[in-house]
N, C-alpha and C positions, 0 to 999 in steps of 0.2 A: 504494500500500500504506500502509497507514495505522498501523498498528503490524506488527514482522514475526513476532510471538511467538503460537504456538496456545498455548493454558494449559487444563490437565485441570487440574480440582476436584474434590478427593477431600474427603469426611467420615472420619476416620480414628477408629477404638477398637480394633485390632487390626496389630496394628506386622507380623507375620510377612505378614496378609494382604494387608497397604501394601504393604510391601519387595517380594514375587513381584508387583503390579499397576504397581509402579514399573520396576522392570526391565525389564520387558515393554514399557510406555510408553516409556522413554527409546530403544529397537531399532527404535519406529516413523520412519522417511523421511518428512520432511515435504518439502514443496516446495520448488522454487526459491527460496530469498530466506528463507524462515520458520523458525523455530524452534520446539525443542518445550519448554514451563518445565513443572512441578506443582507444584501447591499445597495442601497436605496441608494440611485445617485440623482440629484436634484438642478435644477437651474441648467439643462444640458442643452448645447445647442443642438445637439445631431443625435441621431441613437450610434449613429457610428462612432463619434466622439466620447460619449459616455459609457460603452461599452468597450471601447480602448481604454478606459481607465480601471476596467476588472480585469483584465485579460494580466494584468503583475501580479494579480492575488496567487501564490502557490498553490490552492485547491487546484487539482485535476478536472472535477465536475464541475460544472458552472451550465448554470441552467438559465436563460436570458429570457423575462419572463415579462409579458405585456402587464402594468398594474390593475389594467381590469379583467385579467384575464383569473381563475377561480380552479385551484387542483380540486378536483372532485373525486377522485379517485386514491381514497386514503392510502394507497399501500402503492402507489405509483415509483417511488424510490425505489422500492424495493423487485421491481420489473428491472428498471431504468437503468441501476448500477448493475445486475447483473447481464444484463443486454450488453455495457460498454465491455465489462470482464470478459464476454465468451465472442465477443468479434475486436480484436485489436484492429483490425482498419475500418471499425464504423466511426467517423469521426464526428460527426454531429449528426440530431435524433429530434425530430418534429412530431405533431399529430396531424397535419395534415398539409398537402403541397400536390406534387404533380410527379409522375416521372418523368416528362418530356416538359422543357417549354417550348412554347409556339412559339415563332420568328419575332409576334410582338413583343415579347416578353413578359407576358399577363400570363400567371401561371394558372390561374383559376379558366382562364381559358381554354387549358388543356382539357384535348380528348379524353385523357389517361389519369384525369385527378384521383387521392386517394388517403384514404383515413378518415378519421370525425371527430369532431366536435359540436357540446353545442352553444349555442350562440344565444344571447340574451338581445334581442332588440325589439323596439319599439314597444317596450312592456311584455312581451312573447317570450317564453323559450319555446325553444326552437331544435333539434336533431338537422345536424347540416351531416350528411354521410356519404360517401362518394363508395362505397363498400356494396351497397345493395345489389344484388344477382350476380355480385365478383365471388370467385373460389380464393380463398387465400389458404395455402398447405397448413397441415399442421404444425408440423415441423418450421415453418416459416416463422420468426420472430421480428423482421421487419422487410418493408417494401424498399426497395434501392430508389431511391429519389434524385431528382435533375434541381429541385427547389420546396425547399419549405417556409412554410408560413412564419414572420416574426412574433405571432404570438406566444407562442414555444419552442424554442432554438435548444436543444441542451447538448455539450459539448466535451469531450473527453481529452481534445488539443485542445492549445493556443495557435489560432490563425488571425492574424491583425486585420481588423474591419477597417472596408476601404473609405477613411473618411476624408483621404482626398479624393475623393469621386464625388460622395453621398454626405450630402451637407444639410442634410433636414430628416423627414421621417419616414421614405418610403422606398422600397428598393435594396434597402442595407439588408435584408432577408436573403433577396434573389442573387445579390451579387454573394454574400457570404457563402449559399449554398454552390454558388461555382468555385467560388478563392477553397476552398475543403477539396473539393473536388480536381481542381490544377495542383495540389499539394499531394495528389494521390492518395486520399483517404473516401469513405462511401458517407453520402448522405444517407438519412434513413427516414422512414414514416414507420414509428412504433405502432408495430400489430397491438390494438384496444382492445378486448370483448366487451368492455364497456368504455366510453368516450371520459378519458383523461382529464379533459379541461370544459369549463364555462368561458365563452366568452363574450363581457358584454360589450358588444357593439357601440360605437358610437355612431351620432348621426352627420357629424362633419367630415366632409370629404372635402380635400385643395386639392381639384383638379389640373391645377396651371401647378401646383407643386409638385403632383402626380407624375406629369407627362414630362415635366423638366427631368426628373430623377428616369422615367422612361427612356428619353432619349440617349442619358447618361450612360445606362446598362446598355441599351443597343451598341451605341457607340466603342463600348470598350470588354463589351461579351460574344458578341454575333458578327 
């Protein structure tokens, strides 16, 4: 064991919607021997900029976790770290993304999306599952993924997030799941029987900040 501490990273601007994902996160059972820290980092410009500032923490695990995003799945650590144990080149591990992306680089766009979660919006929950009428082996313990989602990134390397690319909040997901991927390690979509994470939804979208970060990825992935 190399270090014994799993560390959730959180980008914080919302102190009530921290405090209920903190909570929550300290109730999680980690394994034999590990602990659980967070890292709330606050006032950040970029997710890529404040997630370069966990990447020095010596923990191994580092789990990069949206604040309003809700572990529901009590005993999830204890999947997660034994997943990283029994495949040394899965280098980072989502609940849901794509195996291919399309040329746009909108991974939800893909043909081939895959995992779940559910989603909290507009007062709704909601089961978002891209799994329905697919066969997944038994023996399968993750999907090999091209891009996962940044609401749960969790990670077994340090690969530096590209934040001289990605200079605000959208994108640093899809580019990170390629930079794992030129580093020769596998992305993953953790096989769920039941969906891992809540996530509540917001209802703001920057689409001029959207497509700037779009054309970024294009620009310097395709």
């Amino acid at each position: 064991m190399s270090n014994p501490t799993i560390l959730f990273v959180l980008c914080v601007n919302d102190e009530s919607m921290f405090q209920a994902c903190f909570r929550q996160l300290a109730s999680l059972p980690a394994p034999h021997g590990y602990h659980v820290e967070v890292l709330p980092i606050r006032h950040a410009s970029s997710m890529t900029s404040a997630y370069n500032e966990a990447i020095t923490h010596p923990a191994q695990f580092k789990i990069y976790l949206h604040q309003d995003t809700l572990i529901v799945k009590q005993h999830m650590l204890l999947e997660l770290i034994p997943l990283f144990l029994q495949h040394p080149s899965l280098g980072m591990v989502g609940v849901i993304g794509a195996e291919s992306v399309p040329d746009n680089g909108i991974w939800w766009e893909s043909s081939d999306c895959r995992g779940k979660v559910i989603e909290y919006r507009h007062d709704t929950y909601q089961l978002l599952s891209f799994e329905n009428g697919r066969q997944q082996a038994e023996a399968q313990d993750y999907i090999n993924a091209s891009a996962i989602d940044g609401l749960f990134m969790a990670t077994q390397y340090d690969v530096k997030w590209r934040e001289d690319l990605f200079d605000g909040f959208h994108f640093y997901d899809v580019s990170q799941s390629f930079e794992f991927m030129q580093q020769g390690y596998e992305v993953g979509i953790a096989r769920q029987e039941e969906p891992w994470c809540i996530h509540k939804c917001g209802d703001h979208f920057d689409a001029e900040a959207y497509e700037k970060a779009r054309q970024t990825f294009l620009a310097n992935y395709r």
